[in-house]
VOGU-3710 file (C-alpha; in Angstrom, 3 decimals, decimal comma):
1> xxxxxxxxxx> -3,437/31,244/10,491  -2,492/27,764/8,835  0,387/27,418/7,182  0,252/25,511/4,504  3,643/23,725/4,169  2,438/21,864/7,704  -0,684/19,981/6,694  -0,310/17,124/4,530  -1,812/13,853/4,228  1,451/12,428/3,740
11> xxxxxxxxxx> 1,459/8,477/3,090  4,335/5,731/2,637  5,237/2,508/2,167  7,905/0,150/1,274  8,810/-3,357/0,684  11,400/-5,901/0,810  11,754/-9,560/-0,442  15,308/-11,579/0,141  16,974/-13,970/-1,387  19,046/-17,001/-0,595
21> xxxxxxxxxx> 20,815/-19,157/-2,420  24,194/-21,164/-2,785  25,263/-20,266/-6,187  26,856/-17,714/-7,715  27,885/-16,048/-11,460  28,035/-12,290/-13,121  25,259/-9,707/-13,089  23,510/-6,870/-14,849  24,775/-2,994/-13,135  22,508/-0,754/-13,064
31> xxxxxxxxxx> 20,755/2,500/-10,820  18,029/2,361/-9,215  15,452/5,254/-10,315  11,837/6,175/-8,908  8,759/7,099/-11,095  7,864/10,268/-9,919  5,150/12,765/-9,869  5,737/16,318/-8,135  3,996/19,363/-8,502  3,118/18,211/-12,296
41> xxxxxxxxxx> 0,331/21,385/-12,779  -1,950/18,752/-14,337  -3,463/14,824/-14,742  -1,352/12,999/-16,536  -3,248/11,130/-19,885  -4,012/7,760/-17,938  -4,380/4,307/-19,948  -7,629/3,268/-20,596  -8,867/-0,026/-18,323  -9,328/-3,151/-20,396
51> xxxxxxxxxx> -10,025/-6,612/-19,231  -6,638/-7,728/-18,534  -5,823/-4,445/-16,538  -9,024/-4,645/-14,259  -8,156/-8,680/-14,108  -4,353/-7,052/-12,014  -6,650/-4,564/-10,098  -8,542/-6,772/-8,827  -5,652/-8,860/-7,789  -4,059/-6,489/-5,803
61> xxxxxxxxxx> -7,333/-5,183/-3,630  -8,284/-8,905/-2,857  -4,656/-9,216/-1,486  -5,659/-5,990/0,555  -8,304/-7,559/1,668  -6,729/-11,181/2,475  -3,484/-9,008/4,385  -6,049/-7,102/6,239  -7,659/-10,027/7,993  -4,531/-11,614/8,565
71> xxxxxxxxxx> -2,577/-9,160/9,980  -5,570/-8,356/12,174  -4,830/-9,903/15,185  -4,583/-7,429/18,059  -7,636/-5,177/17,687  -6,237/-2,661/20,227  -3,047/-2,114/18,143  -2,483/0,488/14,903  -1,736/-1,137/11,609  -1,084/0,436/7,985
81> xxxxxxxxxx> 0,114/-1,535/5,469  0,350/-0,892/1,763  -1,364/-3,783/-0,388  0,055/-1,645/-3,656  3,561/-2,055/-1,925  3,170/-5,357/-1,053  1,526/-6,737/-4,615  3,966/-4,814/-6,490  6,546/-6,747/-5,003  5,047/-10,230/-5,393
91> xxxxxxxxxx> 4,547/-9,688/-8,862  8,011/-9,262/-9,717  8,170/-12,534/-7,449  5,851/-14,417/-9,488  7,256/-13,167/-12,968  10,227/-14,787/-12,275  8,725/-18,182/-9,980  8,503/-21,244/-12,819  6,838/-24,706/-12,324  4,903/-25,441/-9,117
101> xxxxxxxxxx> 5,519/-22,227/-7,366  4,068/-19,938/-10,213  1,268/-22,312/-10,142  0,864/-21,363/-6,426  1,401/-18,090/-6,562  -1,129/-17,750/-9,550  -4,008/-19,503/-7,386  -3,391/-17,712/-3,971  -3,376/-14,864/-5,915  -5,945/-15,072/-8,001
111> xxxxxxxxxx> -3,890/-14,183/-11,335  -6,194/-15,171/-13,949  -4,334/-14,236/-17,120  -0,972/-15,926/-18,793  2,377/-14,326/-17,832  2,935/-12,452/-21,043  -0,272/-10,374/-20,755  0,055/-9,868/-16,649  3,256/-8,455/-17,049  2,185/-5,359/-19,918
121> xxxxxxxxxx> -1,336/-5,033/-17,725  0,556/-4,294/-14,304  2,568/-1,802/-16,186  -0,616/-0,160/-17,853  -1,683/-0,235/-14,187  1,104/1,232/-12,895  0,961/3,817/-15,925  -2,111/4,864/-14,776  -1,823/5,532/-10,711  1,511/7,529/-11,849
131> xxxxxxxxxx> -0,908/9,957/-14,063  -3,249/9,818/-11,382  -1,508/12,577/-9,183  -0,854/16,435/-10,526  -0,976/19,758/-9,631  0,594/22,298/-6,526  1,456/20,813/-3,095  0,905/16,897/-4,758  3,725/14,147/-5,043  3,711/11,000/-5,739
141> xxxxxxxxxx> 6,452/8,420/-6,124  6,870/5,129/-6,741  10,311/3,089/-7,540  11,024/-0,569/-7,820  15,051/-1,928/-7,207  16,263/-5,740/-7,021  19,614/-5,848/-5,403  22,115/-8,848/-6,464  25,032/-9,692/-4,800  28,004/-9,842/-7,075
151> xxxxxxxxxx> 28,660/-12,074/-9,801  24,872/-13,430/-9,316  23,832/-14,897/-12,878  20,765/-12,938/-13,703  18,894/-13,892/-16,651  18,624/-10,901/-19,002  15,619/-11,451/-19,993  14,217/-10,948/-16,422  16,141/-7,864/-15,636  14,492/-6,507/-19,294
161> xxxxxxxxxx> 11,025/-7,335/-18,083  11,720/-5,810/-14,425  12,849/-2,672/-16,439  10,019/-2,342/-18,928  7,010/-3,657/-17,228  7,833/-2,608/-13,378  10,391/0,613/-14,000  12,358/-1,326/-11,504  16,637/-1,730/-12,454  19,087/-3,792/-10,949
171> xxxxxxxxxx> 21,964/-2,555/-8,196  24,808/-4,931/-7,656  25,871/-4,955/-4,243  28,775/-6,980/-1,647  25,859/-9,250/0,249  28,613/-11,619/0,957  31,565/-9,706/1,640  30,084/-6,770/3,744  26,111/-7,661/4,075  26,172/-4,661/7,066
181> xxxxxxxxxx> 27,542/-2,101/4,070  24,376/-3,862/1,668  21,908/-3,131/4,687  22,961/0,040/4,935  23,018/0,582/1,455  18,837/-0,823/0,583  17,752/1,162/3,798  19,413/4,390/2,695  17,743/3,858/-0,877  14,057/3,235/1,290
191> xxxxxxxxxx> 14,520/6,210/3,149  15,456/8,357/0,113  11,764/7,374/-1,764  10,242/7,163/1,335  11,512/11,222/2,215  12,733/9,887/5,353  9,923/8,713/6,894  10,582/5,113/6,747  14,212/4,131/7,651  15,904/1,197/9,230
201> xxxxxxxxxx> 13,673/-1,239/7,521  15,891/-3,965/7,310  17,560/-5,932/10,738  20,551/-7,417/10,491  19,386/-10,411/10,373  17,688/-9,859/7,299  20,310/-9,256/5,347  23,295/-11,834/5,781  26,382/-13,160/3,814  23,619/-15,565/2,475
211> xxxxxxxxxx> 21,583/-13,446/0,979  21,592/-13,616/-3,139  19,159/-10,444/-4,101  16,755/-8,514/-2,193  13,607/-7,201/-3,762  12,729/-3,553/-3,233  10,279/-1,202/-3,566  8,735/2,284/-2,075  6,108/4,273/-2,393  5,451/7,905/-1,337
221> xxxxxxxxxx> 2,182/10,629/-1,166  1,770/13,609/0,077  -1,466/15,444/-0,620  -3,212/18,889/0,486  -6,734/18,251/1,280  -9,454/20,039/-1,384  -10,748/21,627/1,182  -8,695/22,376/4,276  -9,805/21,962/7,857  -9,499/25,012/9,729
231> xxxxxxxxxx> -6,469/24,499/12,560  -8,681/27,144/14,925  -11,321/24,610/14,980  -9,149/21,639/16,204  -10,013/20,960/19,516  -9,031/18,022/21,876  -12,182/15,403/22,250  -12,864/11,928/23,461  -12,148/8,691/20,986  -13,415/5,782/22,543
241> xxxxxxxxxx> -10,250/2,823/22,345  -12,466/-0,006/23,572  -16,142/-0,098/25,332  -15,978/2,601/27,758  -12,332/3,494/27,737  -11,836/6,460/26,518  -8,694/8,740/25,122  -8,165/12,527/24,924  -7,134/13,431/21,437  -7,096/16,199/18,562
251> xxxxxxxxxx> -10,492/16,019/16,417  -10,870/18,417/13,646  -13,983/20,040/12,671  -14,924/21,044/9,548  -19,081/22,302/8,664  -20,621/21,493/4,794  -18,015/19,808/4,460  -17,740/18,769/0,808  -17,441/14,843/-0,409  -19,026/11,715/-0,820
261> xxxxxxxxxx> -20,695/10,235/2,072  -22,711/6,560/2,211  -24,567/5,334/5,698  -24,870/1,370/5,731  -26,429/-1,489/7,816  -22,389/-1,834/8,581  -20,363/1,133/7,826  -20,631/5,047/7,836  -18,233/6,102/5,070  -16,927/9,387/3,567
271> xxxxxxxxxx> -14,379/10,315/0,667  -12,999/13,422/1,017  -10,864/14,832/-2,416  -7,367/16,450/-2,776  -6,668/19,363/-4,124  -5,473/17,771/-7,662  -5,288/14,031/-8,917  -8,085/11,349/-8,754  -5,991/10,013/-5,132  -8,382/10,072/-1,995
281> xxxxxxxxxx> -9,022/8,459/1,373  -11,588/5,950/2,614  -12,655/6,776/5,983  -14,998/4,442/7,494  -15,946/3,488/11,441  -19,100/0,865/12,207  -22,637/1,255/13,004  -22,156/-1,375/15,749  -19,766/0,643/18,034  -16,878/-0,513/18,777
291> xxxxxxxxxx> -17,190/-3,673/16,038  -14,832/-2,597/14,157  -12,616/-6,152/13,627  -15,993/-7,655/13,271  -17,208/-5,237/10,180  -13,807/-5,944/8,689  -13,853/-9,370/8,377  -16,754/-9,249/6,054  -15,025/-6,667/3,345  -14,007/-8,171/0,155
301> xxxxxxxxxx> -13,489/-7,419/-3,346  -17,410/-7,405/-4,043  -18,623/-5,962/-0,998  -15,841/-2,890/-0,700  -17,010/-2,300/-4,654  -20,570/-2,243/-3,843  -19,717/0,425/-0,876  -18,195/2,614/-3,266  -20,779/2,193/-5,465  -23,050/3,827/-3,041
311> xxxxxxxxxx> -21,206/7,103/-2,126  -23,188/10,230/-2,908  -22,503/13,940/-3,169  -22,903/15,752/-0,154  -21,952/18,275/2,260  -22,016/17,486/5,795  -20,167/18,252/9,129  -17,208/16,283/9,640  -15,285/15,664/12,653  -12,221/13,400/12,568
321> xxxxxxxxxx> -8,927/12,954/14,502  -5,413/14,066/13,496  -3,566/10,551/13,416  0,166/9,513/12,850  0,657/5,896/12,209  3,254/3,402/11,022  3,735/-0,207/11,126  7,040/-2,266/10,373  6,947/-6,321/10,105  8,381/-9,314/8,350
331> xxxxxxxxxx> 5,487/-10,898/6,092  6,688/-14,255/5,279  4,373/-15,950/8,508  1,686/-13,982/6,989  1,916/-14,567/3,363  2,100/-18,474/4,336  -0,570/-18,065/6,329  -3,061/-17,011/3,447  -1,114/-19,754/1,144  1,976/-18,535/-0,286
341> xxxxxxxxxx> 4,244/-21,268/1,124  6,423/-22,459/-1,921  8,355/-19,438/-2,413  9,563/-19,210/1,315  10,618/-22,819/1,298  13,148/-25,528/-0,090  11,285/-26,484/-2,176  10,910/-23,192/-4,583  11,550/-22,525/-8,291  12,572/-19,174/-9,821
351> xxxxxxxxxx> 14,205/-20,279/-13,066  12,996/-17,190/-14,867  15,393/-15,213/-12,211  18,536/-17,089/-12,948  19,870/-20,217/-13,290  20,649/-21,272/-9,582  18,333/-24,200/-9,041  18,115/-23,325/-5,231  16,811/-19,921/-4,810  14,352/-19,324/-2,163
361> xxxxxxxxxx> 12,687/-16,399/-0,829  14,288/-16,035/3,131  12,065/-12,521/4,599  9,241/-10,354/3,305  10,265/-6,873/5,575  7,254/-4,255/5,051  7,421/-1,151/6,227  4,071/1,447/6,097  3,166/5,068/7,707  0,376/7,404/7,101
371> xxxxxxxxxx> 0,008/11,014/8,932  -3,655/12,786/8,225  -3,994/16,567/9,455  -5,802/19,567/8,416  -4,690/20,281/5,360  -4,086/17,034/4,209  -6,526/13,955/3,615  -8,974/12,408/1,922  -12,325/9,830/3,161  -14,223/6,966/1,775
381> xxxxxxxxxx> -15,819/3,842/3,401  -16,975/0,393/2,845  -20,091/-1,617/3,227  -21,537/-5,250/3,555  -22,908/-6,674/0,192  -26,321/-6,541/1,797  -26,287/-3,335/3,157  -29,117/-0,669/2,325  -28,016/3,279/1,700  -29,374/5,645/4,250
391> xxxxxxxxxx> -29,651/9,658/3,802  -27,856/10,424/6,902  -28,821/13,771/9,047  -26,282/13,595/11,772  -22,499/14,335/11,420  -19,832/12,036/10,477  -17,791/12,031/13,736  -15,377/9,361/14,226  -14,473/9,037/17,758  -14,142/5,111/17,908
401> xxxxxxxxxx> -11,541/2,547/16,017  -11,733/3,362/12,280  -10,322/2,409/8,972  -8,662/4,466/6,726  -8,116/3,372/3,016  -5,885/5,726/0,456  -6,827/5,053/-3,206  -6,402/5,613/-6,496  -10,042/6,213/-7,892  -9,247/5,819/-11,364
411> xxxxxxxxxx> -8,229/2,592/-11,376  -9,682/1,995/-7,930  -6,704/0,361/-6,778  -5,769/0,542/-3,011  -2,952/2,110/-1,707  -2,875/2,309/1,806  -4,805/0,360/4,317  -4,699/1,653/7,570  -6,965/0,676/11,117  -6,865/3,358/13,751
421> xxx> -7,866/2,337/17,319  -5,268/4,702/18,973  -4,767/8,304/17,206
//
């Protein structure tokens, strides 16, 4: 017998930014809330998609896409990361970076709109993946906090555009007096959206008498699948790490199995539903086995579109291995790495923060975990630009290095971007 309570595809993420500077003046007091979905009964009206919104969407998958490939550097290791985290978080950076730094930030990117209309489109954005989850056994939550040490000189009209466009409030906190008491304080407050399952984000050395304000957010889903896998049919089979090598592992089984499936020059994909809201998972593994870091350094924007694209109906046997992963780093290497240097350095401008002519951006701490069981997940997959769509007669097995890719397929924004080599 399953019992339901156990299965969940349960997904989270959360992010950090920090702040030093060697200034000081008052603040704005406020609590920190979440935007929350649990157990609504039903889809929530969601904003239409106009120009400007799709413009923000876009944004944040090619910054999946650009994180992806350059966090990619051990192909035998796990990774999840959560681009909606991660963009969410930079644009509250860039709303409040001024002069060259916006200008950066706006080209690396790819922010094609002015500030005034990126600002109401990433809330209609955020609008919409909030109505996107409903209905028994779902949750979703989402909250956005900046932390300010006391008697930092905030500029109210920031901390208003935080509130209206981002649901995120500002927490004054002792960063200078006690910084271990602040720590304490951010990672409780990560754990808390997180329901646990991300705590201890932030070292020590992240958070110091230095620090000025610390950007926060975290994200949360957990999901029952539409159609459960049957626990009696999970049996222990071979996933192949690397050529040849070989791990024992739990694969579950599931015949007709009902979703959306696409076979490529490049990828085998399927997108399995939840039981309510428009929120699935991407599961894709290569035709070339055991390619897997080569396949995904060709998606992009246009060719992870044109995959989707290319999904069909169908029922087909499915056989996939329970997986627990989570991934914890500092992003600020990274994010310079794919050209965001100015914030990070001397050199930066945030006048639409505050006044303090010498804020910089010290640590980017990410934190990320997905689990996927019976009773909870969802599949889809990507292909090359070029690829052609073959009816496929065999079963989608994964039992080699895989990607898995939660997403909101209303708005088609991804949430969760997660490569598998060891389940």
């Amino acid at each position: 017998m399953i019992i339901d309570k156990q299965f969940y595809c349960i997904c989270c993420a959360a992010s950090v930014g920090f702040v030093i500077t060697l200034f000081a003046g008052c603040s704005d007091n406020r609590v920190a809330t979440s935007q929350r979905l649990e157990d609504a009964g039903a889809i929530s009206q969601a904003p239409p998609i106009d120009a400007e919104m799709q413009a923000v969407i876009n944004c944040s998958n090619s910054l999946a896409f650009k994180m992806y490939r350059e966090l990619d550097t051990d192909s035998q290791a796990n990774m999840v990361l959560s681009p909606y985290s991660i963009w969410s978080s930079l644009a509250m950076i860039y709303t409040g970076a001024s002069g060259v730094t916006s200008d950066q930030m706006r080209d690396v990117l790819g922010i094609s709109i002015s500030k005034d209309k990126f600002d109401s489109a990433v809330r209609r954005m955020n609008d919409a993946i909030k109505a996107s989850t409903g209905g028994v056994g779902s949750e979703f939550a989402f909250a956005n906090s900046l932390w300010i040490k006391k008697n930092f000189r905030i500029n109210n009209s920031y901390s208003s555009l935080l509130k209206e466009s981002y649901g995120c409030t500002v927490n004054e906190t002792d960063f200078n007096g006690d910084p271990a008491a602040s720590r304490e304080l951010i990672n409780r407050w990560i754990s808390h959206q997180t329901r646990g399952k991300i705590s201890d984000l932030l070292s020590p050395s992240q958070v110091t008498s230095s620090t000025t304000l610390a950007m926060v957010n975290g994200m949360y889903f957990r999901g029952k699948w539409d159609r459960p896998f049957d626990g009696s049919n999970t049996k222990p089979g071979n996933f192949e790490t690397a050529p040849s090598h070989f791990i024992h592992v739990p694969m579950m089984f599931m015949a007709n199995a009902p979703g959306r499936y696409a076979e490529t020059r490049e990828w085998n994909a399927a997108e399995l539903s939840y039981s309510s809201g428009r929120i699935t998972m991407l599961l894709m593994y290569p035709v070339k086995r055991s390619k897997l870091r080569e396949a995904g350094a060709t998606l992009s924007l246009e060719s992870f579109a044109i995959i989707r694209s290319r999904l069909e109906k169908d029922k087909q046997t499915i056989v996939i291995p329970k997986f627990s992963v989570n991934h914890n780093c500092d992003l600020v290497s990274h994010l310079k790495m794919i050209g965001l240097t100015l914030p990070f350095g001397d050199k930066a401008t945030f006048d639409g923060i505050g006044p303090s002519p010498r804020l910089r951006f010290s640590s980017f701490a990410h934190g990320a975990s997905i689990e996927i069981d019976e009773v909870g997940t969802v599949a889809t997959a990507a292909s090359s630009a070029n690829g052609v769509l073959v009816k496929s007669t065999t079963p989608f097995r994964i039992d080699q290095p895989f990607l898995a890719i939660l997403m909101d397929t209303y708005t088609g924004t991804i949430l969760s971007f997660a490569r598998i080599t060891r389940p």
